[in-house]
C-alpha positions, 0 to 999 in steps of 0.5 A: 751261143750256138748258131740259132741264138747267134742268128736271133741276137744278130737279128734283134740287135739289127731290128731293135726297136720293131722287136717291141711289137713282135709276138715272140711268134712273129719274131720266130719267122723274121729271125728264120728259126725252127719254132718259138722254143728257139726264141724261149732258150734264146732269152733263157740263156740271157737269164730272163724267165719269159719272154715279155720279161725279156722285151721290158729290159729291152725297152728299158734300155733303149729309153735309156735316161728317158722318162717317156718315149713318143717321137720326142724323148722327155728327159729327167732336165725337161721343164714342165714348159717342154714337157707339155710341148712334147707330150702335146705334139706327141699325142696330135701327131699320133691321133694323125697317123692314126685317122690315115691307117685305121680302116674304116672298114674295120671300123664299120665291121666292129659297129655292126658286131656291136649293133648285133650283141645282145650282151656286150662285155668290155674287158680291160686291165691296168692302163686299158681299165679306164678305157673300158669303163668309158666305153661300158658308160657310153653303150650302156647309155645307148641301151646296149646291154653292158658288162664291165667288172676290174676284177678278174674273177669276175669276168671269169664267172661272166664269160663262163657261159658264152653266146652266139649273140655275145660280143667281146669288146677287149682293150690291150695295147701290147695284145699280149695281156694274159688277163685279158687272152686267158678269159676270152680265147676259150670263148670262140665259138659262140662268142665273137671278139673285137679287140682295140690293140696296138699289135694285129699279130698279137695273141689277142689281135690273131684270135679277134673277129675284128681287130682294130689296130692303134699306132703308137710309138711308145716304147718306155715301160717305166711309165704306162701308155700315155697316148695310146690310151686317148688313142683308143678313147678317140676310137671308142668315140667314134664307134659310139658315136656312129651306133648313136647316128644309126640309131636316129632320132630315139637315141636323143631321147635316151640321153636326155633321160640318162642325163636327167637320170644323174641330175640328182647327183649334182649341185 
């Protein structure tokens, strides 16, 4: 290694598991090196053709025999009585951390954006899909205008053409789903952004107009994120849920119809 590459491989072997959450520009800084090309002929020389590709193997090896990682390892000889034990104050002990460090604030900046939008698109791949869908389900059942679609193209097209009065809803826990970077960084200005990520310092939390931040300890890119994802439904919830109080008594209405609206599809 040449004394740049030494003082990165010290450094993440002292740092290890924040390394996980860096941006490879953040890891730059921390590491005291020139630029972000120090850390690309970094992880180029370790055989690893980009950087996430390299932050995966990290992750994999530290969770070892591990199945899953969130504050308690489960292992391949838990048995389903340890696993719910595990998984369950796992996922209470996350929700926890994350009533004392999400602002409220951020929180407050994000309805108001949301409140403002008169189109209001959700974006979300793979684990964050799901969450997307609710959230397009739930404010579209307050009225707002929604757009949600799981295939890229299709938000290619939507976002082709954005407006002022647009607002981008974008859920990636990582920060660093390019999916997700590629269709909304080009649309500021006019457009604003909220993202739901677990990395302010991401690529998606640095371009966001409001980046609401999750904490969760999950390392283990063997599984999707687990608690994350009711994480982020919890904080969908309460943005939902705060628009719903704001707008008073007519939003009542508008969920009975909804509601009777699908009564049809029921026995």
């Amino acid at each position: 290694m040449t004394p740049i590459q030494k003082r990165v491989a010290d450094f993440i072997l002292s740092q290890t598991g924040k390394i996980l959450k860096m941006s490879i520009i953040k890891l730059a800084m921390e590491a005291a090196v020139r630029s972000e090309s120090s850390i690309v002929h970094f992880y180029r020389m370790l055989g690893f053709s980009g950087y996430n590709d390299f932050k995966v193997s990290l992750a994999t090896e530290i969770a070892g025999k591990s199945f899953y990682y969130s504050y308690d390892d489960i292992t391949i000889n838990d048995d389903i009585s340890t696993i719910k034990q595990k998984i369950f104050q796992g996922v209470m002990k996350t929700l926890h951390e994350n009533i004392s460090t999400i602002q409220e604030d951020t929180l407050i900046n994000a309805t108001r954006l949301i409140e403002k939008s008169e189109r209001l698109i959700f974006i979300g791949y793979a684990a964050s899909d799901a969450v997307a869908m609710d959230s397009f389900l739930k404010f579209s059942r307050l009225g707002f205008n929604c757009h949600f679609s799981f295939d890229s193209h299709t938000n290619a097209i939507i976002l082709s053409e954005p407006k002022e009065s647009d607002v981008i809803f974008c859920i990636s826990h990582s920060g660093e789903s390019k999916d997700v970077v590629a269709h909304v960084k080009h649309t500021k200005p006019p457009a604003k952004i909220i993202a739901l990520t677990g990395n302010e310092n991401s690529t998606l939390g640095r371009i966001a107009d409001v980046c609401v931040t999750t904490v969760s300890e999950e390392m283990n890119y063997r599984t999707d994120a687990m608690v994350s994802r009711i994480v982020q439904t919890a904080i969908i919830n309460t943005l939902y849920t705060s628009i719903g109080v704001r707008k008073g008594p007519k939003v009542l209405d508008r969920l009975a119809k909804t509601s009777q609206s699908l009564s049809y599809l029921k026995f």
